[in-house]
N, C-alpha and C positions, 0 to 999 in steps of 0.2 A: 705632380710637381708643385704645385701651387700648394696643397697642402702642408710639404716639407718647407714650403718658402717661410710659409708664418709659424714654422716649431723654432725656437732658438737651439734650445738640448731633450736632443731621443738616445731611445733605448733601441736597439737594434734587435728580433729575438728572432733564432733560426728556426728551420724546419723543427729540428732536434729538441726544442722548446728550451735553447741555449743560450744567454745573452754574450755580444760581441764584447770584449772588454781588452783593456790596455793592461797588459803584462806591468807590475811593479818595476821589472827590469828597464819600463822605457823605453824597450826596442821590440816586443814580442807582441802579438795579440793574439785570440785564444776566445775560447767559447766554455763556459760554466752556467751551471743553472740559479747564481747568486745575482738577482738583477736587481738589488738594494745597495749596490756598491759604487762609489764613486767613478772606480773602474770601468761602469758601463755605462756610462754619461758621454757622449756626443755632442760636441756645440758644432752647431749650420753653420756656417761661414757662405753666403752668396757670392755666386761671382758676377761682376756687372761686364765681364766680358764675353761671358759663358751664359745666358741665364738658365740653358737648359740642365750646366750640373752645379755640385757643391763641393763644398771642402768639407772634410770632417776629421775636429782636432780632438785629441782625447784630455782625460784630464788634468798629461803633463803637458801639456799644449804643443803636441807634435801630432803632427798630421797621419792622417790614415793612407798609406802608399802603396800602390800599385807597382811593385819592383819586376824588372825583367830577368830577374836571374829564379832557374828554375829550384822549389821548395826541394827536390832531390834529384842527381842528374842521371839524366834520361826519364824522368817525368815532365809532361808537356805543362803540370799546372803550377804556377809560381809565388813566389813570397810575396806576403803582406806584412810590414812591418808599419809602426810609426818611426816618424823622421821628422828632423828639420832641414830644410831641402833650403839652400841659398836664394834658390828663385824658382816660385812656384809654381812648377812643371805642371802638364797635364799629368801625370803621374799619382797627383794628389787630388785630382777628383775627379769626382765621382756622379753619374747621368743617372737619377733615379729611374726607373722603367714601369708601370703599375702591372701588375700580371694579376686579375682578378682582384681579390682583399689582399691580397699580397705586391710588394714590391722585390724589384732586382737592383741593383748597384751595379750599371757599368760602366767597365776601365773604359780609357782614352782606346784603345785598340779592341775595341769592342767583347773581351771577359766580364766575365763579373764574378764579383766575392761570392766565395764558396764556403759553408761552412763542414768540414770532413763528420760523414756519418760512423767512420770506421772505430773501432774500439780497442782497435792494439796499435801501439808504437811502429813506427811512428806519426800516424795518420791519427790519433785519438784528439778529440779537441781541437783541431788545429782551421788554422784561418788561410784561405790560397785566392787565388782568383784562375779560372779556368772558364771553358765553354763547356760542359758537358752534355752528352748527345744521348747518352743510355737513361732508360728510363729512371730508376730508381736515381740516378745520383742528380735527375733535371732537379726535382725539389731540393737539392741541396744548396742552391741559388736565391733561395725563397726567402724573403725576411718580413716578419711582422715588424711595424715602426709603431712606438709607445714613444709620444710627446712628450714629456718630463717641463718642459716648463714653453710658454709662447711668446715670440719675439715681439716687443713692442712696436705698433703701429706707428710712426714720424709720419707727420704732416709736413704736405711738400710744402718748401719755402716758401713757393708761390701764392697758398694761399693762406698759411701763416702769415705775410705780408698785409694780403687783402685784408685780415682779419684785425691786424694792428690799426691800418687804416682807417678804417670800420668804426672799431674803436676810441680814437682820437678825435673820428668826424660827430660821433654818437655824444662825448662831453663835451666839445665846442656847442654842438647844439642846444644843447641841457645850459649852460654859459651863456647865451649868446639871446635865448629867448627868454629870459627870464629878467624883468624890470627890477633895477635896484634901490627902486621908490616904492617899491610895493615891498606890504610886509611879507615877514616870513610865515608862509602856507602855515606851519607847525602854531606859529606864535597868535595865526588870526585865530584857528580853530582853539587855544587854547584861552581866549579875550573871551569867543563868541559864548563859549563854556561858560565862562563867570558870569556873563549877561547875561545868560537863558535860566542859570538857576537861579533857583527865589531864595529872596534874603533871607541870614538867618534869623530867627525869633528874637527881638530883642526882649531884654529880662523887667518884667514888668509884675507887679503883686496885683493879681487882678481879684484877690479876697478883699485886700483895703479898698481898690476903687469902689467897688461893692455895696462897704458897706457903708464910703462917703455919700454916693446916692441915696442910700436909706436913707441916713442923719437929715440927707437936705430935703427928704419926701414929710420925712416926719414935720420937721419944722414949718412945713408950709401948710402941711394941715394943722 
């Protein structure tokens, strides 16, 4: 669970190697082997009431739903559509479960999303929530989850607070110990610079001095 907590948008992929995706109609969902489509984009929605399950809205932003009215009647396994439900039923989510490197999604009455393995109408494709007990259709419950993007991390208020704090008390002190009689650190070091290096050469013809010494050596001999 904690894993799903920090995905913001997954890809959902069946046994079938199918991704779960939101029908263009809006109201339908269905399983294809295209998992580069918008279509199969999942945004996590947490419940802070719930934390053990999620929402999951597609990406006409209607929720993934768990409906009680059976996918054909007198079949025990039932519709999934997306909806926008006035108030957010258990109906719209969904208990992750981990079964091995795989996960389950279950309903509020304990099904979980099925993906249909069958290949003729009108079971082809199609997306149900059921229990199933027979061997081959148990995998059909089975979902690989692909991350597609990760929810940012918020820092609790609490100690975004301390850290303001923190902060404030950090430049009072930098303020507070520092003498405004005493020069500026930058401006001593750049004084102490000028002192330490040697003057420049001043411009002097040290040929003539030269050869003024000569003239006055001569002369005195």
């Amino acid at each position: 669970m904690d894993f799903l907590k920090k995905a913001k948008v997954v890809r959902f992929r069946s046994h079938h190697n199918k991704y779960l995706l939101a029908d263009d109609d809006q109201v339908s969902v269905w399983q294809n082997r295209e998992g580069t489509v918008q279509n199969a984009r999942w945004t996590v929605e947490l419940i802070s009431d719930n934390p053990n399950a999620l929402r999951l809205k597609s990406c006409f932003g209607k929720y993934l739903t768990a409906l009680s009215t059976p996918f054909i009647l007198g079949i025990k396994c039932n519709k999934v559509l997306q909806t926008t439900p006035k108030m957010l039923d258990p109906i719209v989510e969904w208990e992750p479960v981990r079964d091995g490197f795989k996960w389950k999604l279950k309903t509020a009455n304990g099904q979980f999303l099925r993906a249909s393995g069958c290949c003729v109408p009108p079971w082809k494709d199609t997306i149900t929530h059921d229990n199933p007990c027979r061997g081959v259709m148990r995998d059909w419950v089975l979902w690989d989850v692909e991350v597609v993007e990760i929810r940012e991390q918020q820092q609790p208020q609490e100690q975004r607070n301390v850290d303001n704090v923190n902060d404030s008390a950090s430049c009072y002190s930098t303020t507070a110990t520092q003498d405004p009689t005493e020069p500026d650190p930058q401006s001593v070091s750049r004084s102490e610079s000028s002192q330490t290096q040697p003057d420049s050469p001043v411009g002097v013809d040290l040929s003539s001095s030269k050869d003024h010494v000569s003239d006055s050596d001569k002369k005195n001999t």
